[in-house]
C-alpha angles and dihedrals in degrees: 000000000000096000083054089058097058095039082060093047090055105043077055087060091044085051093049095048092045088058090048093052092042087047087048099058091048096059089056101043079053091053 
């Protein structure tokens, strides 16, 4: 159980980083 926590913890920080990549190219395809 405890294996699957941080395996959560950490798709929540893939997703994070997905939508701030995602946020970022768009900024340079705007500029």
């Amino acid at each position: 159980k405890g294996f699957r926590r941080i395996f959560s913890r950490f798709e929540k920080l893939d997703v994070m980083f997905i939508a701030f990549i995602n946020f970022a190219l768009i900024v340079e395809g705007l500029r």
